[in-house]
C-alpha positions as CSV (number, residue, x, y, z in Angstrom):
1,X,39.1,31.5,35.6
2,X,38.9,30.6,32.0
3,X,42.9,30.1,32.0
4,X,42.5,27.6,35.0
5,X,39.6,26.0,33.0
6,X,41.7,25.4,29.8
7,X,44.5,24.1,32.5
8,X,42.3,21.5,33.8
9,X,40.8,20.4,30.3
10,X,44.4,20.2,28.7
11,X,45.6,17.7,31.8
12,X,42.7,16.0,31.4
13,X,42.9,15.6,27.5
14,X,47.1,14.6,28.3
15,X,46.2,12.4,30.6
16,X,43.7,10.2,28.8
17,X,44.7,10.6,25.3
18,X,48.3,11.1,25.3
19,X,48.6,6.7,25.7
20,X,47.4,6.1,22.4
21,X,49.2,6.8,19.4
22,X,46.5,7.3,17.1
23,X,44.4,10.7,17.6
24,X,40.7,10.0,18.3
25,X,42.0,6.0,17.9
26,X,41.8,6.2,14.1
27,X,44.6,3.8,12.3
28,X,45.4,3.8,8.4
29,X,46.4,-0.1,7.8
30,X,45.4,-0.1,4.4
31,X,47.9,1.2,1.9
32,X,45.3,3.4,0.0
33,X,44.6,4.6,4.2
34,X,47.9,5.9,4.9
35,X,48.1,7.7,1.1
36,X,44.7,9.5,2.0
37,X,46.0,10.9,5.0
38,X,49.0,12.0,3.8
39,X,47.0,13.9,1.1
40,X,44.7,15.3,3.9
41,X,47.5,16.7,5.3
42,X,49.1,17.8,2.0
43,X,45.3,19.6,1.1
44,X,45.3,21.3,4.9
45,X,48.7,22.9,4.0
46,X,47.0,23.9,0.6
47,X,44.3,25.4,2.3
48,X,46.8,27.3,4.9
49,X,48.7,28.2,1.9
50,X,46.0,29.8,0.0
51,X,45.2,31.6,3.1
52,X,48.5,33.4,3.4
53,X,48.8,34.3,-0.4
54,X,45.7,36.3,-0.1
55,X,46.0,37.7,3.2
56,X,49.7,38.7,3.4
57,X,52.7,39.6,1.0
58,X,54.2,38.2,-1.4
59,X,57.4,38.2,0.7
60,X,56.0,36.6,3.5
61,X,54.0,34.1,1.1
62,X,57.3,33.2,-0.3
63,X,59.0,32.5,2.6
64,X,56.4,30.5,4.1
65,X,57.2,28.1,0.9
66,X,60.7,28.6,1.5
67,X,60.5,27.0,4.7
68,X,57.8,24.4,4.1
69,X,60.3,23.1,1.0
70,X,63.6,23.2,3.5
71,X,61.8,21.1,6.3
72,X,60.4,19.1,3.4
73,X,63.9,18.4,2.3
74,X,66.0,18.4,5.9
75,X,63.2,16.4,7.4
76,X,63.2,13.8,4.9
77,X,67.5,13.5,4.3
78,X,68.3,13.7,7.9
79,X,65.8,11.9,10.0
80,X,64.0,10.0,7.5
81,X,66.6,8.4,5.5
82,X,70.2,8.8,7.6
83,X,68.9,8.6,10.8
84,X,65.8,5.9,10.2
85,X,64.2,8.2,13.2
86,X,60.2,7.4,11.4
87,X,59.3,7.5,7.9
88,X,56.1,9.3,6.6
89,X,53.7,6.1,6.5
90,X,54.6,2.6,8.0
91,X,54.3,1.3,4.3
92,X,56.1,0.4,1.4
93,X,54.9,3.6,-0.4
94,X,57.3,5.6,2.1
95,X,60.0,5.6,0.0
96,X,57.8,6.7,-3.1
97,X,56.2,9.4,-1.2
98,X,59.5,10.8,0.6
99,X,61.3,10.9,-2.8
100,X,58.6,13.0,-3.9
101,X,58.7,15.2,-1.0
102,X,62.1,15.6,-1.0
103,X,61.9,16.7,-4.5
104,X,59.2,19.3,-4.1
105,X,61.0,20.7,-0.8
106,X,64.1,21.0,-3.9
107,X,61.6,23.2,-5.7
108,X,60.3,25.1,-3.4
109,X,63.4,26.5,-2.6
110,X,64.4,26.5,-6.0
111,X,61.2,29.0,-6.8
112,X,61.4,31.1,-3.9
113,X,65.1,31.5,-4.8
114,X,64.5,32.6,-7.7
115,X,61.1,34.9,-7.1
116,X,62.9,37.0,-4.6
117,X,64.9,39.6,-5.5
118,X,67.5,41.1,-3.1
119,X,67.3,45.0,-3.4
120,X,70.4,46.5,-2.7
C-alpha cells in the first residue's frame, strides 16, 4: 500500500511541479541572490562532508572528495565552458565562480592524490 501511495504522490508532485523551473517557485534575480544559493549549496555539501568524515574512513572520505573535485572540474571544462550546455548562475559572476570551482575540483584531486597511499 504505502509503495502505491508514494506512486500516486510522486505523479502528482511530476505532474504539477515539474512545469516550472524554479522549485517551490523561488527565483534568484539579484546578483547577491544567485551567490547565496550557490553558497547554500556549497554549505549542504559541507554539512554532507562532515557527515562522512566522522562516520566512515578515511578512504572512503577521501574518495568522496576525489569525486566531488573531478565533477567540479569535468563539469565546469566540458559542459560549462566547451559546450555552453548552462553555467552555474545566469549572471556575470559565472565566470568568477566556475573559475573558482574549477580550481578547487584541481585541488581536491590534487589532496586526495596525494593523501592516499597505494599499498603494495
Amino acid at each position: 500500500m504505502k509503495i502505491w501511495f508514494g506512486f500516486l504522490f510522486g505523479l502528482f508532485v511530476m505532474s504539477h511541479w515539474s512545469i516550472r523551473a524554479f522549485a517551490w517557485e523561488l527565483k534568484a534575480v539579484t546578483a547577491g541572490e544567485r551567490i547565496g544559493a550557490v553558497f547554500l549549496g556549497v554549505f549542504i555539501l559541507f554539512l554532507i562532508l562532515l557527515y562522512i568524515f566522522k562516520r566512515y574512513s578515511t578512504s572512503f572520505f577521501h574518495g568522496f572528495l576525489a569525486a566531488i573535485g573531478l565533477f567540479l572540474t569535468v563539469d565546469n571544462i566540458l559542459f560549462h565552458w566547451v559546450f555552453q550546455l548552462h553555467r552555474i548562475t545566469s549572471g556575470p559572476e559565472a565566470n568568477l565562480l566556475e573559475s573558482l570551482f574549477v580550481l578547487i575540483g584541481i585541488a581536491l584531486v590534487y589532496y586526495t592524490w596525494k593523501k592516499e597511499k597505494i599499498v603494495v
